[in-house]
N, CA and C atoms of all chains as a GROMACS GRO file, in nm:
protein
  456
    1UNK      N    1  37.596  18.517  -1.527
    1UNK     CA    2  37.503  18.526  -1.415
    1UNK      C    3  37.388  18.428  -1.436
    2UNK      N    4  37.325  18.407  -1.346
    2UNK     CA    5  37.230  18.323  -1.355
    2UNK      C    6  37.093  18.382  -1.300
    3UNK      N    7  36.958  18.304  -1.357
    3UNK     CA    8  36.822  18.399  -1.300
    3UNK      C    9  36.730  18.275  -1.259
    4UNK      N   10  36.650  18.262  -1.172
    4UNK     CA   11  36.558  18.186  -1.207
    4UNK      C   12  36.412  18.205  -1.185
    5UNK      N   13  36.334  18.200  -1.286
    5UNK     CA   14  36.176  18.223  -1.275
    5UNK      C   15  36.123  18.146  -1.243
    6UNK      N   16  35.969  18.169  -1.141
    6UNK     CA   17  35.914  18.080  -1.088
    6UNK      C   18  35.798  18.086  -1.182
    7UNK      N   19  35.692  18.053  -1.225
    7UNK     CA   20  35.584  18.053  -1.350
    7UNK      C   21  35.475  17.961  -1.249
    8UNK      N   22  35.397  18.016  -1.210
    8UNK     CA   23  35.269  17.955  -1.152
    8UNK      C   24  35.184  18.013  -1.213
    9UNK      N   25  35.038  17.944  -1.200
    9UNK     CA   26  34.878  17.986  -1.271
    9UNK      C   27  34.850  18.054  -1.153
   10UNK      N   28  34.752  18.191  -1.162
   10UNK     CA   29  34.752  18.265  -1.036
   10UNK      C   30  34.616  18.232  -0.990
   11UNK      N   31  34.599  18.260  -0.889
   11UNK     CA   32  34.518  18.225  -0.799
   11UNK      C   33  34.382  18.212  -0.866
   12UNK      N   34  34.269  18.098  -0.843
   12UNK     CA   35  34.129  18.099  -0.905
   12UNK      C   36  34.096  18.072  -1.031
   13UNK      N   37  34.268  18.028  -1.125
   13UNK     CA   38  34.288  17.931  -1.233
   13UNK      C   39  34.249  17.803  -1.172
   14UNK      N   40  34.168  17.725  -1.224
   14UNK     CA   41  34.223  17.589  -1.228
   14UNK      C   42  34.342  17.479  -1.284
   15UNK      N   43  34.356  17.418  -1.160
   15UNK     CA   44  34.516  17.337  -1.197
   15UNK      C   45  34.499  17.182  -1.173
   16UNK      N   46  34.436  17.160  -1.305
   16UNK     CA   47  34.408  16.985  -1.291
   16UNK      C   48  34.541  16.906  -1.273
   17UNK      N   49  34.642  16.953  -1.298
   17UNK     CA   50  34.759  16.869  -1.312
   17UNK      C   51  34.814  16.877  -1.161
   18UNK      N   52  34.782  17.007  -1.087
   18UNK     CA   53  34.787  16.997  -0.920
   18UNK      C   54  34.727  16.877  -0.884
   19UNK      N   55  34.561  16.900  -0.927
   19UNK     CA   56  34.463  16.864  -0.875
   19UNK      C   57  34.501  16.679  -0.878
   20UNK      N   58  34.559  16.674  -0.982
   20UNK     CA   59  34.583  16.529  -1.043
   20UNK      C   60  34.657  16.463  -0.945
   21UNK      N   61  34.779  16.547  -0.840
   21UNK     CA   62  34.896  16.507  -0.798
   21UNK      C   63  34.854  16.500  -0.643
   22UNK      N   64  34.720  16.588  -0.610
   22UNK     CA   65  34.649  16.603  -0.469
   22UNK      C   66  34.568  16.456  -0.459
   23UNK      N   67  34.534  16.447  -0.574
   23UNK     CA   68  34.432  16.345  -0.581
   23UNK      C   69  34.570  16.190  -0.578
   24UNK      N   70  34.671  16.172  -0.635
   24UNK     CA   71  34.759  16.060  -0.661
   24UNK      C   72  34.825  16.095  -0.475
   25UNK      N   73  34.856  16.170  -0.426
   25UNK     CA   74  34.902  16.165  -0.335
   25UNK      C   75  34.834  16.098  -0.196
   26UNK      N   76  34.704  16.121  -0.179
   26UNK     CA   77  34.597  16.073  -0.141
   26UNK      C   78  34.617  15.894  -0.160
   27UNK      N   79  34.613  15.871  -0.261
   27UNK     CA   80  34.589  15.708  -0.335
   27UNK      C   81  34.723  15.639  -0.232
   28UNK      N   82  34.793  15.705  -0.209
   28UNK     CA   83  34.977  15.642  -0.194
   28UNK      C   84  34.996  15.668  -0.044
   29UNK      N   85  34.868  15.714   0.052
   29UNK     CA   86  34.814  15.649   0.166
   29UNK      C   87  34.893  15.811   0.221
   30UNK      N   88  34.921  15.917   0.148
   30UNK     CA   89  34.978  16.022   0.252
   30UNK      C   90  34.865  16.142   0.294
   31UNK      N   91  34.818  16.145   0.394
   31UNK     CA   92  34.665  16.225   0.464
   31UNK      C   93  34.755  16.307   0.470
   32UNK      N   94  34.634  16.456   0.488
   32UNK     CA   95  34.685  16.557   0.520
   32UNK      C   96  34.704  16.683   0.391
   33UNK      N   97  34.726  16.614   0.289
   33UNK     CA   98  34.721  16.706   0.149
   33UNK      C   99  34.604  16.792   0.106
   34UNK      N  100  34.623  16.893   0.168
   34UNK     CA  101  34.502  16.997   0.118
   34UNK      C  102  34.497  17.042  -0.014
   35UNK      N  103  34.626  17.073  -0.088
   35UNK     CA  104  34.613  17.136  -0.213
   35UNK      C  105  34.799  17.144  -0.240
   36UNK      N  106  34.723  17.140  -0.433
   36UNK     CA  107  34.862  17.141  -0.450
   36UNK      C  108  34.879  17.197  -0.558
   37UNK      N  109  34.969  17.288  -0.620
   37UNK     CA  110  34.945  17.356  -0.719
   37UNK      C  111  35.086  17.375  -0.806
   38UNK      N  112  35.067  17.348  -0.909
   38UNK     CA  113  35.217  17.311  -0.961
   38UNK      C  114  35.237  17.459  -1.105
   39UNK      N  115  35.344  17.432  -1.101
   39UNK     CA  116  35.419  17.548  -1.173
   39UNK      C  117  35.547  17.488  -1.232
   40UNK      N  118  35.566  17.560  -1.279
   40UNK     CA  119  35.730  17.569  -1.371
   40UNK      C  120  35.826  17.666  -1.330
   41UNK      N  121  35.974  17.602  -1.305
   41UNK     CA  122  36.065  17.692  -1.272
   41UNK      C  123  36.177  17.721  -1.375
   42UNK      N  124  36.214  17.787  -1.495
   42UNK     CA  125  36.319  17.812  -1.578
   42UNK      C  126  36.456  17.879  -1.496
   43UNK      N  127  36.563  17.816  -1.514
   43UNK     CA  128  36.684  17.873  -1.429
   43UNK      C  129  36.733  17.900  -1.609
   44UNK      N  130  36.780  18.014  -1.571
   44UNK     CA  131  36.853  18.110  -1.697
   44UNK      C  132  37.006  18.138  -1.674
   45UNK      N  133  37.063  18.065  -1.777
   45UNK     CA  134  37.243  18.132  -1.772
   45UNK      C  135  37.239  18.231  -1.847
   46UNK      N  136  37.232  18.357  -1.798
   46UNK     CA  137  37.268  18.464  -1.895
   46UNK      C  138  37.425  18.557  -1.883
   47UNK      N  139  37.438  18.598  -1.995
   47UNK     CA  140  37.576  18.715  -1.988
   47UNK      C  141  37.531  18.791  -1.841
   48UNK      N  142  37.630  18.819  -1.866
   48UNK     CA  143  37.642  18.966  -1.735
   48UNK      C  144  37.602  19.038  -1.791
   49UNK      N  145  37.537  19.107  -1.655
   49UNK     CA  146  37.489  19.227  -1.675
   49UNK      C  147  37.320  19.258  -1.759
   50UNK      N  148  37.311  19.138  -1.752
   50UNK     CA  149  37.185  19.139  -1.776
   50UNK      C  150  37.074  19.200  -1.686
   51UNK      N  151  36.990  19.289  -1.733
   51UNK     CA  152  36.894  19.323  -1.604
   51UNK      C  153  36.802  19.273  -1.587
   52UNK      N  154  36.742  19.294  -1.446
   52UNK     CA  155  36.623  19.190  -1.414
   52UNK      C  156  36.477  19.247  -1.552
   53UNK      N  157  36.496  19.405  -1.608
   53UNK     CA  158  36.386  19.434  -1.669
   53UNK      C  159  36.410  19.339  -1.770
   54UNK      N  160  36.478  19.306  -1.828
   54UNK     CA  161  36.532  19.267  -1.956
   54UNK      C  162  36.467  19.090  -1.937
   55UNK      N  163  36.494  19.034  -1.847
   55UNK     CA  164  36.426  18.920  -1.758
   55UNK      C  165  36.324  18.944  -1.794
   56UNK      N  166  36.209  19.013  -1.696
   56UNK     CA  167  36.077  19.033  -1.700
   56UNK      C  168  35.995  19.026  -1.818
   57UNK      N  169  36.093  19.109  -1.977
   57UNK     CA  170  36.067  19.105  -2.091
   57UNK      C  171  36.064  18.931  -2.159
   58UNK      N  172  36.138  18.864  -2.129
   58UNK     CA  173  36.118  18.730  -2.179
   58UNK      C  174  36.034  18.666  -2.129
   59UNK      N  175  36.011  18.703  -1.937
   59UNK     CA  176  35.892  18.636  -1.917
   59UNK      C  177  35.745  18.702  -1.975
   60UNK      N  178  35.734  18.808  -1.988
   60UNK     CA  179  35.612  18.853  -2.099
   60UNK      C  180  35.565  18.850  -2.203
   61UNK      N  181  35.729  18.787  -2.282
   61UNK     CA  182  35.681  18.727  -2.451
   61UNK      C  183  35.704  18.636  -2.462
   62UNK      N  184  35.743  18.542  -2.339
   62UNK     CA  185  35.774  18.374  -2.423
   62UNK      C  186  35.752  18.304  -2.224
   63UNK      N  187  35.814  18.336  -2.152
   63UNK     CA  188  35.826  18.238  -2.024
   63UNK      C  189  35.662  18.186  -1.983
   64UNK      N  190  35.585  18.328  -1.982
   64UNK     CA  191  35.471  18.330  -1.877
   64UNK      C  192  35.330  18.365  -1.960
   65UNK      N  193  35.280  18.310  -1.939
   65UNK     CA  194  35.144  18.338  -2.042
   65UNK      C  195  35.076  18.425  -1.926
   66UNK      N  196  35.081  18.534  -1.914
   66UNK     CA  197  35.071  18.658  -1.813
   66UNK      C  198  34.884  18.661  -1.803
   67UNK      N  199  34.788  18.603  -1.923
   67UNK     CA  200  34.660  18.609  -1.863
   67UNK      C  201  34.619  18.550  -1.764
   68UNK      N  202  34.682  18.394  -1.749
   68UNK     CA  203  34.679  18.270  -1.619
   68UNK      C  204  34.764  18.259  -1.561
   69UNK      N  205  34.884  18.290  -1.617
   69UNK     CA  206  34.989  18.268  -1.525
   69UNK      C  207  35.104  18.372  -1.438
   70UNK      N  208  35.131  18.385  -1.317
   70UNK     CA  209  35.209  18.504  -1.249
   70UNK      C  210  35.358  18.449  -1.260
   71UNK      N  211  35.481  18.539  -1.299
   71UNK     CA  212  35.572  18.515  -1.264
   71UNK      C  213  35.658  18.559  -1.126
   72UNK      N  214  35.763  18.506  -1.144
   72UNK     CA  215  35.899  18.592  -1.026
   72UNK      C  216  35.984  18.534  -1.062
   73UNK      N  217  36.058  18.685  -1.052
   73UNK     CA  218  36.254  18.656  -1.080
   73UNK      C  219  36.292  18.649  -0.967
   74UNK      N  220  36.445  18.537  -0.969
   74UNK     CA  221  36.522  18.549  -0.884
   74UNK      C  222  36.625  18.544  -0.957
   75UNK      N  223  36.710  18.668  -0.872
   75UNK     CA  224  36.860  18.627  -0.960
   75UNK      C  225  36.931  18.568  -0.836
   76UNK      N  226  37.019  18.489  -0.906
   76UNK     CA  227  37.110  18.414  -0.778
   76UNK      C  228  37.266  18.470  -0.819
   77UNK      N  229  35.045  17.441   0.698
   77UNK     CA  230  35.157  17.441   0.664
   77UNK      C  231  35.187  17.451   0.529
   78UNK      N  232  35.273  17.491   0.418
   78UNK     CA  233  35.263  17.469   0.326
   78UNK      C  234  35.450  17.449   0.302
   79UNK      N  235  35.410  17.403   0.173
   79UNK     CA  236  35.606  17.364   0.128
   79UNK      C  237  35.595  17.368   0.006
   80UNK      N  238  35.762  17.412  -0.020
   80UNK     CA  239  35.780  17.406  -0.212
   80UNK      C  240  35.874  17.267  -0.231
   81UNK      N  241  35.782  17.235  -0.369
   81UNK     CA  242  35.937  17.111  -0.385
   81UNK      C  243  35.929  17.160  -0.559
   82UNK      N  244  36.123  17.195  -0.536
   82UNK     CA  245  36.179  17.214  -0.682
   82UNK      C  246  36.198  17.048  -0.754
   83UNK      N  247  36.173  17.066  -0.840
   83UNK     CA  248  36.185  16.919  -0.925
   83UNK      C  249  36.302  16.948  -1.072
   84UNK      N  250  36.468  16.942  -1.075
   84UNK     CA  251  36.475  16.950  -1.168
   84UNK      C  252  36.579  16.818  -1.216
   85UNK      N  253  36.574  16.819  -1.367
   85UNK     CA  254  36.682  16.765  -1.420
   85UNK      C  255  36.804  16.688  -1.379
   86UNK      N  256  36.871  16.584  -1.356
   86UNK     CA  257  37.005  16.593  -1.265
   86UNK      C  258  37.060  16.672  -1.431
   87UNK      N  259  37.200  16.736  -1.392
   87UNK     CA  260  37.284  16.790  -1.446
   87UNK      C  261  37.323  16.640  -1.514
   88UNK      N  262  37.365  16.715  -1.681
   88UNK     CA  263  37.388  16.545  -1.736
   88UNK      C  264  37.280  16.506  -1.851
   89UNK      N  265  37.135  16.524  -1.788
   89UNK     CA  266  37.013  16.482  -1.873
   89UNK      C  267  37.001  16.573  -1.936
   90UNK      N  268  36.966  16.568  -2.077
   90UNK     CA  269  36.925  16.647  -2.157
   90UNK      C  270  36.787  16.735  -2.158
   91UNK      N  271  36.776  16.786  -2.174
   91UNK     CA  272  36.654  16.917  -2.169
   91UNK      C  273  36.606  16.939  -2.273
   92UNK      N  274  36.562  16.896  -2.368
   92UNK     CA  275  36.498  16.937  -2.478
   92UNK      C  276  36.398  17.054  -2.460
   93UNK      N  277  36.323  17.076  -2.347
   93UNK     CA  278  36.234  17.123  -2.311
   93UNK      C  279  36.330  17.287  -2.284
   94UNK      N  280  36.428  17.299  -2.206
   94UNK     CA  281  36.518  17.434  -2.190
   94UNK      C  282  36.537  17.446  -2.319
   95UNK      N  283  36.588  17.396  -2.398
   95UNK     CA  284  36.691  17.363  -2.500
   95UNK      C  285  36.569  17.463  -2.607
   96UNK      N  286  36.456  17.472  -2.618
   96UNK     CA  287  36.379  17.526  -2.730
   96UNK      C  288  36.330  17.622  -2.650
   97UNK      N  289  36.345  17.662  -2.520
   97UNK     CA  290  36.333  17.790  -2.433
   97UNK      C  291  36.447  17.858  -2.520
   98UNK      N  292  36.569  17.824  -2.462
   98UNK     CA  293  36.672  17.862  -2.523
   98UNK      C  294  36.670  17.934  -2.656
   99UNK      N  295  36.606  17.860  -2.752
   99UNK     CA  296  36.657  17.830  -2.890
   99UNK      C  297  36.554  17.965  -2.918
  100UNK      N  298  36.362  17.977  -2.846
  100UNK     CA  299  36.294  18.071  -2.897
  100UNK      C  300  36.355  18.207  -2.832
  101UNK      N  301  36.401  18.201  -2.708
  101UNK     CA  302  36.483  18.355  -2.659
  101UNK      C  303  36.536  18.381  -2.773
  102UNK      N  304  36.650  18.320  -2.827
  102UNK     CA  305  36.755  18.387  -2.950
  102UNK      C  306  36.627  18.458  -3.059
  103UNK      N  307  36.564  18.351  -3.089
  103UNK     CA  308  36.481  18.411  -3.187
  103UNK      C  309  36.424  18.530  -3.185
  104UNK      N  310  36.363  18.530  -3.052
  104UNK     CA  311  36.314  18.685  -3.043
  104UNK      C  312  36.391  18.774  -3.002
  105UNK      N  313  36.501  18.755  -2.988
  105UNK     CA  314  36.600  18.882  -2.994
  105UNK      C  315  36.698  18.950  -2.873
  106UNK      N  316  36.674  18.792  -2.802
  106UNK     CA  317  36.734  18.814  -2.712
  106UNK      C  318  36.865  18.737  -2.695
  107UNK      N  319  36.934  18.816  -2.704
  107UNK     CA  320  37.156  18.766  -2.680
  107UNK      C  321  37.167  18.740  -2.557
  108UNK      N  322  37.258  18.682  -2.542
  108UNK     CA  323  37.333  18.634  -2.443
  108UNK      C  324  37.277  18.505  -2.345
  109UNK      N  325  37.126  18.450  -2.396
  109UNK     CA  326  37.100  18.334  -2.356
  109UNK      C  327  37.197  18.224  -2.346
  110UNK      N  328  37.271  18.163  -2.275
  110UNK     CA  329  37.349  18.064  -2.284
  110UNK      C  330  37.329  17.964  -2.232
  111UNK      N  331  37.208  17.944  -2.125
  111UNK     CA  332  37.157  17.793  -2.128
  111UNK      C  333  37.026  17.817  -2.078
  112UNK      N  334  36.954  17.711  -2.086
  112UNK     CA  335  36.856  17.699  -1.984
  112UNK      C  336  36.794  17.558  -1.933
  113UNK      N  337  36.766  17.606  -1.822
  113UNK     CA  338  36.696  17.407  -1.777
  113UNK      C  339  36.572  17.442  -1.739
  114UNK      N  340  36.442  17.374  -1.762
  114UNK     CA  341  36.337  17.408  -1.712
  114UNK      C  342  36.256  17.265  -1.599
  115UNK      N  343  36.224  17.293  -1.522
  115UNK     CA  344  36.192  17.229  -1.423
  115UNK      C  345  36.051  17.218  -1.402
  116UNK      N  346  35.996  17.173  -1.231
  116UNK     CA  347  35.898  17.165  -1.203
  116UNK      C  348  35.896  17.263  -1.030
  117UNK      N  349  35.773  17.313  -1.011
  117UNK     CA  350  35.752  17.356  -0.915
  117UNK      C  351  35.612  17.322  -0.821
  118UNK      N  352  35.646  17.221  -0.700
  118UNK     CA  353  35.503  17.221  -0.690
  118UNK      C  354  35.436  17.267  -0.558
  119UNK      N  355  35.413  17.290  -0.536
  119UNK     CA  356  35.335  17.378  -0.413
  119UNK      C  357  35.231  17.309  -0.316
  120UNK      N  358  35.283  17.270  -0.196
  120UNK     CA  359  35.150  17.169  -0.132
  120UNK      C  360  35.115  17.223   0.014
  121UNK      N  361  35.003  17.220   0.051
  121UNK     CA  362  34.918  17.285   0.118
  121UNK      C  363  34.928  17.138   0.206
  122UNK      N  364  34.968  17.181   0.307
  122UNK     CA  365  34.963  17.056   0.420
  122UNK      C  366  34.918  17.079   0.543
  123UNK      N  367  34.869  16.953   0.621
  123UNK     CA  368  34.822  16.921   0.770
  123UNK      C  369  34.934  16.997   0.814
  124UNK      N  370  34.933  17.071   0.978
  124UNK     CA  371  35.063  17.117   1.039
  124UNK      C  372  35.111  16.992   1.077
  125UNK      N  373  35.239  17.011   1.066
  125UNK     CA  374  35.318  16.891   1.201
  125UNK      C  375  35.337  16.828   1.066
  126UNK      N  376  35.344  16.811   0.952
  126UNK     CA  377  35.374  16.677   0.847
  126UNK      C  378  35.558  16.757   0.860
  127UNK      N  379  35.643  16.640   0.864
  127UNK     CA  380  35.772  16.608   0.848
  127UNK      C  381  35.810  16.644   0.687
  128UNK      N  382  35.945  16.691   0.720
  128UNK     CA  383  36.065  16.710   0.588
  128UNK      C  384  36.030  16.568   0.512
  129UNK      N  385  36.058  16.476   0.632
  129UNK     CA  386  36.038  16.334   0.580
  129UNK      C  387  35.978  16.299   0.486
  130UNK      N  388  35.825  16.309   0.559
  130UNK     CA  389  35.768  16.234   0.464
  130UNK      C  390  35.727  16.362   0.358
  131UNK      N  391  35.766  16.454   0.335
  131UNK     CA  392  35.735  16.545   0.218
  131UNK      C  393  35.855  16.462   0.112
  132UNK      N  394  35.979  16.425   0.151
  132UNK     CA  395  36.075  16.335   0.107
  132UNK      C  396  36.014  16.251   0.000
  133UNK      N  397  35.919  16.137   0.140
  133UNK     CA  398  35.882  16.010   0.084
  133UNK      C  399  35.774  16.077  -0.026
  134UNK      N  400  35.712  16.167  -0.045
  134UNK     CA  401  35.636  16.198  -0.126
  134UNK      C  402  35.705  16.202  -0.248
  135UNK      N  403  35.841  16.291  -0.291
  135UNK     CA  404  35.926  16.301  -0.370
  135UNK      C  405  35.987  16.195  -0.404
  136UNK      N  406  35.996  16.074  -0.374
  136UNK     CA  407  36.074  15.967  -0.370
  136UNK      C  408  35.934  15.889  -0.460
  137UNK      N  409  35.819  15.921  -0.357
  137UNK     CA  410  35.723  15.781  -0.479
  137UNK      C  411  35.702  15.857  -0.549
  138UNK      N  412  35.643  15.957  -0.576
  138UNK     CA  413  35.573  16.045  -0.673
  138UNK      C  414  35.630  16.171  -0.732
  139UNK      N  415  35.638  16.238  -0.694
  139UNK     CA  416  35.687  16.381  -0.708
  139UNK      C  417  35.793  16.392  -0.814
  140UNK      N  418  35.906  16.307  -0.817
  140UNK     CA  419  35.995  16.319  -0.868
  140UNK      C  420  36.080  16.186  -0.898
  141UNK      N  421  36.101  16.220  -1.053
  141UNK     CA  422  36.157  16.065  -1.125
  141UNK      C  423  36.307  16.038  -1.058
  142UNK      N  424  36.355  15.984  -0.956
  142UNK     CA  425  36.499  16.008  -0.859
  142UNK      C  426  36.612  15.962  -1.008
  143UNK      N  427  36.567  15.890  -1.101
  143UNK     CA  428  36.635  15.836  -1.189
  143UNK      C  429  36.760  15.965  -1.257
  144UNK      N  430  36.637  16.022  -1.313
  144UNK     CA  431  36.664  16.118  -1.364
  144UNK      C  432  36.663  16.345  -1.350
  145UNK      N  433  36.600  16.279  -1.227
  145UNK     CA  434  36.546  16.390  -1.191
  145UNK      C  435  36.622  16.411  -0.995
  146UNK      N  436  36.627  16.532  -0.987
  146UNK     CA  437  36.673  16.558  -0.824
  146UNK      C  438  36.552  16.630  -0.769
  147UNK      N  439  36.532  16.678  -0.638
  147UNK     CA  440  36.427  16.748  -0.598
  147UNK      C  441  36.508  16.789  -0.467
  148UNK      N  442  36.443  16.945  -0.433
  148UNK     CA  443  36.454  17.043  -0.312
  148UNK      C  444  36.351  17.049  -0.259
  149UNK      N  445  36.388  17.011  -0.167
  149UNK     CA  446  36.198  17.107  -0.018
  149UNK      C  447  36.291  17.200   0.051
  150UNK      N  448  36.161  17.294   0.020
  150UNK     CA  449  36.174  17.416   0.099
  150UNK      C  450  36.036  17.418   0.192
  151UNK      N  451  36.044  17.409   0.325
  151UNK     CA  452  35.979  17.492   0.396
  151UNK      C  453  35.905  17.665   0.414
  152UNK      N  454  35.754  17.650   0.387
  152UNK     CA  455  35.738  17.802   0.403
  152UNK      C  456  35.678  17.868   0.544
   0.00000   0.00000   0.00000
């Protein structure tokens, strides 16, 4: 089966590396860019039968640094 | 308006970056990891009315290395 987590900084973190890509997007003549906020997505091949809690557990000790950052599972 | 663009890997390129996702899951005790790819997620806050297009051309100059890398827009 397969999972994939989305890993963003939650809201009222600062995200210079957004900020970096709002600001380069701007330079490369495209108006209109209000904000941009970047994250990490891990796609997981796991055995079957894996559960989404069992998920959630990796994103709490290793995926997601849970003080700045929010996750979400998707299983596909 | 806002949109997601997935940024990952083409299938093929190596991941060093999954590859020690991978490698710390086992460590902490988790079985049945059998791959992982880790990506980019970026999140942009746009003018209404901006085009698939040019969210494209954004991914094409900037966003994403086409070399080595593929990218998804999603509309939200």
């Amino acid at each position: 089966m397969k999972a994939r987590v989305h890993v963003m900084l939650k809201d009222g973190v600062l995200d210079p590396q957004g900020e970096a890509v709002r600001h380069a997007l701007g330079a490369l003549g495209f108006s209109g860019v209000e904000g941009v906020r970047q994250g990490k997505v891990i796609e997981l091949d796991l055995a079957d039968g894996t559960s989404e809690a069992e998920i959630g557990e990796m994103c709490e000790k290793l995926l997601a640094n849970t003080v700045i950052e929010s996750y979400r599972i998707e299983l596909l």
